[in-house]
N, C-alpha and C positions, 0 to 999 in steps of 0.2 A: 618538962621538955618532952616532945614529942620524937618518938624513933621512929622512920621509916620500918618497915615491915620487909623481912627478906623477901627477896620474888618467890611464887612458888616455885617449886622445879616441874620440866617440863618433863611428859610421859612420851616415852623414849616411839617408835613407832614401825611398823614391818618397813623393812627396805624392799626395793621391787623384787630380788634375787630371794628373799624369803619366802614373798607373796607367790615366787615364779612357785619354789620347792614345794611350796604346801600343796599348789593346784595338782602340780606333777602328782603328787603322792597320794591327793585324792581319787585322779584319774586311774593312779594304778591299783587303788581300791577295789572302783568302779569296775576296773576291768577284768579286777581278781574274780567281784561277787556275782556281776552276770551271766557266768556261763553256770553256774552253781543255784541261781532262780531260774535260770531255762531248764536246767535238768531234772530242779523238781515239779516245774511245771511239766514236762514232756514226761516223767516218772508218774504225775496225776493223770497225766490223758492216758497215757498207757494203761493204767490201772483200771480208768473208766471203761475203755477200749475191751477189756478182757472182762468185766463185767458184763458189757452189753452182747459179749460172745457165749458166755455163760449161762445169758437169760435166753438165747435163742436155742441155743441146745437143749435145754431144759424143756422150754416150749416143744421144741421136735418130738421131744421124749413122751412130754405128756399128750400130745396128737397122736404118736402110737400106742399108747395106753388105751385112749379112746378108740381107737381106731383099727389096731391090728397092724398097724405099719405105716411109716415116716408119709411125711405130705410128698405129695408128689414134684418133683422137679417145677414142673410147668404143665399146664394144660395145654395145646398146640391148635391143630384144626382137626374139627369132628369128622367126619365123615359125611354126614348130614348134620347140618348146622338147625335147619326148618323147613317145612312144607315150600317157604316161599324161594329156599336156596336156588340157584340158577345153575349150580353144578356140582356134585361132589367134592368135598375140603377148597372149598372158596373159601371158609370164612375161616379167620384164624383169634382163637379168643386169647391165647396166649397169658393171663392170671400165672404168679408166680409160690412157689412154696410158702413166701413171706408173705403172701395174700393170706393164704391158709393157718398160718400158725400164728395170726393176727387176736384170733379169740383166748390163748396161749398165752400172747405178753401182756396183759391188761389193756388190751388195743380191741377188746369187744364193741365197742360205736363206730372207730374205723372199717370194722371188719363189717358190721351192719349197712354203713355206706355203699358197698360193693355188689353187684348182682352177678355174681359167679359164672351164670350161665349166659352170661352178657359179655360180648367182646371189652377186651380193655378199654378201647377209646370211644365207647360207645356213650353217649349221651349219660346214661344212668350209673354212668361209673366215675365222673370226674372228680366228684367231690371226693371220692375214695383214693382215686389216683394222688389228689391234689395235699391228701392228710399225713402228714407228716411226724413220725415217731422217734423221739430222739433215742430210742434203745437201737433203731438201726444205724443212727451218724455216730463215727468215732468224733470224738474232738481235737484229734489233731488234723481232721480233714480240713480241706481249704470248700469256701462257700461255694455254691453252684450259680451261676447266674438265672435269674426268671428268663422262661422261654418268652417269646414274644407275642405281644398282648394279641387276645383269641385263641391261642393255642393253648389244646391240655398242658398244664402245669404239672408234672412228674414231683413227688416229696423226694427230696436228696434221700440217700442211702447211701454207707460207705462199706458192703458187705455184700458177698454172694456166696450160692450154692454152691457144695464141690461135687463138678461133675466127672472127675473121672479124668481116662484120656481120650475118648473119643469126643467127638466135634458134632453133640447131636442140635447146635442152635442154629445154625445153618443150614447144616446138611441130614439128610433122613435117610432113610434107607430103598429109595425108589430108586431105580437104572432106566428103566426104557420108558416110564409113563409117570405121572403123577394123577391120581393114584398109580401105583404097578400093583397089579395082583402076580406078580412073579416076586412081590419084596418083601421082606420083613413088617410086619406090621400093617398088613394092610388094612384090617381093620380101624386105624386111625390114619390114615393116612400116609402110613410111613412112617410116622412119627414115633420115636418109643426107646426102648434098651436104654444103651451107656451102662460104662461099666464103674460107676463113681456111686456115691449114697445117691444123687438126686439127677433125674431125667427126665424126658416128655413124654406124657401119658404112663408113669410108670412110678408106682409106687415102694419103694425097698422094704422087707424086713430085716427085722434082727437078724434072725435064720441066714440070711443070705450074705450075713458081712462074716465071711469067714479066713480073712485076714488077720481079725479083731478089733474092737471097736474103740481099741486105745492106740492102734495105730493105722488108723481111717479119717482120712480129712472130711468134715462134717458141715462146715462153713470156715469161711478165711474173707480177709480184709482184699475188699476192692477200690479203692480210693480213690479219688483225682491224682494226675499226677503235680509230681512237683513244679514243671512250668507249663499248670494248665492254661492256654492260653485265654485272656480276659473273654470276657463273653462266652462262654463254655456253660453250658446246663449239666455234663456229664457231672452226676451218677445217679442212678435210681434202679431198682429192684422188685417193684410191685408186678413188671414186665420182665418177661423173660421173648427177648426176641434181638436178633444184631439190626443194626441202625447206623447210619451213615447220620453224620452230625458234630455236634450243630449248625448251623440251626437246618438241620435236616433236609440239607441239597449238596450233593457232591460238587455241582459245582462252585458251592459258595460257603463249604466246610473253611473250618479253621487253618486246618490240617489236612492236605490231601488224601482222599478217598480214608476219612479217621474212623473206619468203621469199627465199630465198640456189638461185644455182649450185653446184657442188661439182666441184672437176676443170676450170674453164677458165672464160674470159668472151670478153667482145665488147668491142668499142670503141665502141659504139655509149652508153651513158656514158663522158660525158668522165673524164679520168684523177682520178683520187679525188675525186669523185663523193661529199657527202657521206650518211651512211645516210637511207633515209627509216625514223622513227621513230613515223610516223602511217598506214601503209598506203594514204597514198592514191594516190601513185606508179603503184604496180601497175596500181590500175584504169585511172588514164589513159594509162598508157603500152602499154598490152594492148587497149586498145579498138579495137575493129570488127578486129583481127589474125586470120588465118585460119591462113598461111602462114609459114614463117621467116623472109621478108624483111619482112614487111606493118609490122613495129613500128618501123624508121628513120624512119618517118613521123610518129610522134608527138612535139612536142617535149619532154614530160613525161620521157621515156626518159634526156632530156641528165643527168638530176640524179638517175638511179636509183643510189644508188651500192652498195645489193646485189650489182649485177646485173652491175660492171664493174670493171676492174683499178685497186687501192690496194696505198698503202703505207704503213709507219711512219716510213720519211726522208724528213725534213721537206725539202720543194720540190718534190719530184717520185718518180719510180721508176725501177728497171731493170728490164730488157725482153733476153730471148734475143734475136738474131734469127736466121732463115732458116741464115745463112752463119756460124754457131756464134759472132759476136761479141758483147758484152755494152753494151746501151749506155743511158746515162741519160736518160731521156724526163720532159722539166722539166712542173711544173704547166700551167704557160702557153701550151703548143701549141698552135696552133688545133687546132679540132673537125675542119676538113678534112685536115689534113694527118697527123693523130694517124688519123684512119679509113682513108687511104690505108696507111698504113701497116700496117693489120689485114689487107689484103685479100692473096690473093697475085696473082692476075691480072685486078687492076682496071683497069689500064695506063694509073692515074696518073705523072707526073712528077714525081720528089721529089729536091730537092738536098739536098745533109747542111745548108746553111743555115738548113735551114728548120724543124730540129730542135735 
């Protein structure tokens, strides 16, 4: 006699209220673990960040080895450019310190590219303009846009020179004529001094940083800012000169009158500084200015943040100094001791405290 076979039993299944609780609980997983893989991702670009500051210092150091003293800020306009000049300091060749200390970071073919005694945007120099070093871009900078087709193509860079507090990219030292033979500097054109490591036509020594050279900003991070707007080429450093851009017409800037340094800042805005996005900065922070010191005067200057050292990590930035170390300079410095800091022979007193 045959016996039916018991059913089997059936496997029980998630009800929707389980299914709802698991999602719930994996979301809050999710939400625990990603702020903990951003931070060690933004703790690796930070890292990479302060290596790439370490290798530029280091280069500075060994250019004065060779040399007797630091590359020079920027090269500016000669005085006579060549036989065929049509005027005294027409021509402005403008090459940047990071031009110079190219043969320094393993960047010797770059630096080959370049004909020094040849203006920047001169024919023979694009391909040099155009060579891109990743020891200059931080990684947590945001991309640059390509400038528009036919125009030199500038290599990003998220880094400049510290110049100090006076304002020698703009402004020089002439009053009544360009050239003035009544001005500083007139054998270059006016161009020249500043009282930071790097300036135009002017090269620093050791000898001269008598602040000392651990607490003397040496390079600091220049970055895009955080809503750089789309289409934005800023940032690049092989040029040392201000620039209205992009794409390089005031009247058809991003940002009104968004006129940008190139190759180095001041500390004269405080540390990220945010952009001005209405132009009106400029005019008050430039008012009644003759000379490169005349603009510490203004308080408008505190908030220009074109004009001064940013960064993408979030609190603050790193900062070369002087004495090849690399070091974290917080949002929250004061304004006096963050400007001590730019100068090299202020002969302020500064305790690591106070940083």
């Amino acid at each position: 006699m045959f016996s039916t076979p018991p059913p089997r039993p059936t496997r029980p299944g998630f009800t929707l209220i389980e299914l709802l609780v698991v999602i719930a609980i994996i979301a809050v997983l999710i939400a625990l673990l990603l702020p903990a893989v951003q931070s060690a991702r933004e703790a690796a670009r930070r890292a990479q960040c302060v290596n790439n500051l370490k290798q530029m210092a280091l280069a500075a150091h060994n250019y004065e080895s060779g040399n007797g003293a630091f590359p020079m800020g920027n090269r500016n306009t000669p005085f006579i450019y060549s036989a065929a000049s049509s005027a005294p300091c027409s021509v402005s060749i403008l090459h940047s310190c990071f031009v110079y200390m190219l043969p320094y970071m393993e960047g010797t073919n770059g630096y080959n590219a370049f004909n020094v005694i040849r203006p920047w945007n001169s024919v023979v120099n694009i391909t040099g303009q155009s060579t891109k070093l990743s020891s200059y871009v931080c990684p947590s900078d945001t991309d640059a846009s390509p400038e528009p087709s036919g125009d030199i193509q500038p290599a990003q860079a998220s880094y400049g020179a510290a110049r100090g507090l006076q304002e020698t990219i703009a402004f020089n030292w002439a009053v009544t004529a360009n050239p003035d033979p009544g001005g500083q500097y007139y054998s270059t054109c006016n161009w020249g001094g500043g009282d930071g490591m790097f300036g135009p036509e002017n090269s620093v020594r050791i000898s001269a940083v008598t602040d000392g050279t651990s607490n003397t900003f040496f390079f600091g991070e220049q970055s895009r800012f955080k809503n750089e707007p789309a289409g934005s080429s800023f940032w690049f450093n092989y040029i040392t000169v201000w620039i209205i851009g992009p794409p390089w017409s005031a009247s058809t800037t991003l940002w009104p009158n968004d006129g940008r340094p190139t190759g180095g800042a001041t500390a004269v805005p405080k540390l990220n500084a945010p952009p001005d996005t209405t132009g009106n900065l400029q005019a008050l922070c430039w008012a009644n200015c003759v000379l490169p010191p005349d603009w510490i005067q203004n308080s408008a200057c505190l908030n220009w943040g074109q004009w001064g050292f940013r960064s993408l990590h979030p609190g603050g930035a790193n900062f070369a100094m002087a004495d090849g170390s690399v070091k974290w300079i917080k949002d929250s410095i004061s304004v006096q001791t963050y400007r001590a800091l730019a100068t090299r022979a202020g002969g302020e007193v500064i305790s690591s405290d106070q940083y």
